[in-house]
C-alpha positions in Angstrom: -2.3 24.7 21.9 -2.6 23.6 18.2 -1.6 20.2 16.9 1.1 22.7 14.9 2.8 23.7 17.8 2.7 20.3 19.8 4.4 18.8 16.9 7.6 19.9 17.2 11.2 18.4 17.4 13.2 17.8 20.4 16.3 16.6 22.0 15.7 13.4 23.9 16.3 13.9 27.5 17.1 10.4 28.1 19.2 9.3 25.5 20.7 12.7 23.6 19.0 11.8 20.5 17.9 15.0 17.8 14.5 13.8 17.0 12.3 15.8 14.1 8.7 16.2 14.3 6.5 13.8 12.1 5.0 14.6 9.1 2.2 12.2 8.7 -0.3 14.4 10.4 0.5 13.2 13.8 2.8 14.7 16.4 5.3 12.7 18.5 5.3 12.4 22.5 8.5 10.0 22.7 12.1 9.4 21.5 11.8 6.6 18.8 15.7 5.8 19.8 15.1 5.1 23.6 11.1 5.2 23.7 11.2 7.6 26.4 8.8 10.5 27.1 8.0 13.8 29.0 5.6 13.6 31.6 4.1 17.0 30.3 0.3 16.4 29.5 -2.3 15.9 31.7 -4.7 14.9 28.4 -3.1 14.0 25.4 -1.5 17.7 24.2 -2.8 19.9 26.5 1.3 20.2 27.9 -0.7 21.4 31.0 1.2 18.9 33.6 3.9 20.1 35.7 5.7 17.1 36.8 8.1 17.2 33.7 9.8 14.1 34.7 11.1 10.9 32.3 8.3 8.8 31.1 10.6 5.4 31.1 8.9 2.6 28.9 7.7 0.0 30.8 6.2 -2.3 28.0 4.3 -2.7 25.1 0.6 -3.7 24.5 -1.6 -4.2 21.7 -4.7 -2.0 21.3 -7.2 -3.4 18.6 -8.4 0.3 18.1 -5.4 2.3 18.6 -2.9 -0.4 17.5 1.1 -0.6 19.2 0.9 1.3 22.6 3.6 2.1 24.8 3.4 1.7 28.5 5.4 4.6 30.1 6.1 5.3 34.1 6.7 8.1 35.2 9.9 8.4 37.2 8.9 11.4 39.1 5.4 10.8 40.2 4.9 7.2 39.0 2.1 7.9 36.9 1.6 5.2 34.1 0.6 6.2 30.5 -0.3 4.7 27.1 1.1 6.3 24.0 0.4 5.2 20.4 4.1 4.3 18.8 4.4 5.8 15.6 5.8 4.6 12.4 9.5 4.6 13.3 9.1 3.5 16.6 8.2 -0.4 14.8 12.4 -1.7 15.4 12.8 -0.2 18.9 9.5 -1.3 20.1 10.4 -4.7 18.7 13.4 -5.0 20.9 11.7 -3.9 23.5 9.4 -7.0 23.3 12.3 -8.7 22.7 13.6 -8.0 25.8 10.6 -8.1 28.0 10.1 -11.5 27.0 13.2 -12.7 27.1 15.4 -10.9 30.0 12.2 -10.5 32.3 12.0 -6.2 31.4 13.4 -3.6 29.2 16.9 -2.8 30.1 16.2 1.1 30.2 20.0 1.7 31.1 20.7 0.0 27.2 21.0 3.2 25.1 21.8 1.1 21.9 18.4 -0.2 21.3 
């Protein structure tokens, strides 16, 4: 599949949200509203997974090469993945630390990030 395709826009499964594709030359594997994903890849694009069920984020963790990553789980099949945040995730993300270091974890029920 090319990067073209993959970077497409989408209606957040999680929280409802309309989300548009980026445009910085990068393509987007999460809601920047809710920070949740589609367990869809087995490598990073290929969309070759079959388990299609909600990545919820987990946490956050810094990556000095690949910068702000999030940590999903899959609800399904309890897989965990990292995925690079992108520009607009930076206020959601944010709260998520917030949270995680306040209130013990993300409130994932909390769609008014």
């Amino acid at each position: 599949m090319s990067r073209k395709l993959e970077n497409t826009g989408f209606t957040c499964l999680f929280c409802g949200a309309v989300i548009h594709p980026l445009t910085n030359g990068c393509y987007r594997n999460h809601c920047p509203k809710c920070l949740y994903s589609l367990h869809i890849d087995n490598k990073p694009g290929d969309r070759a997974n079959d388990c299609f069920g909600l990545m919820k984020p987990v946490n956050v963790r810094y990556h000095g090469k690949k910068g702000w990553q999030i940590i999903h789980r899959c609800d399904l099949c309890g897989i965990i993945k990292m995925n690079r945040t992108a520009p607009d995730d930076i206020d959601t993300v944010i709260l998520m630390m917030e949270q995680v270091a306040f209130n013990g974890g993300f409130n994932e029920n909390d769609k008014n990030y």
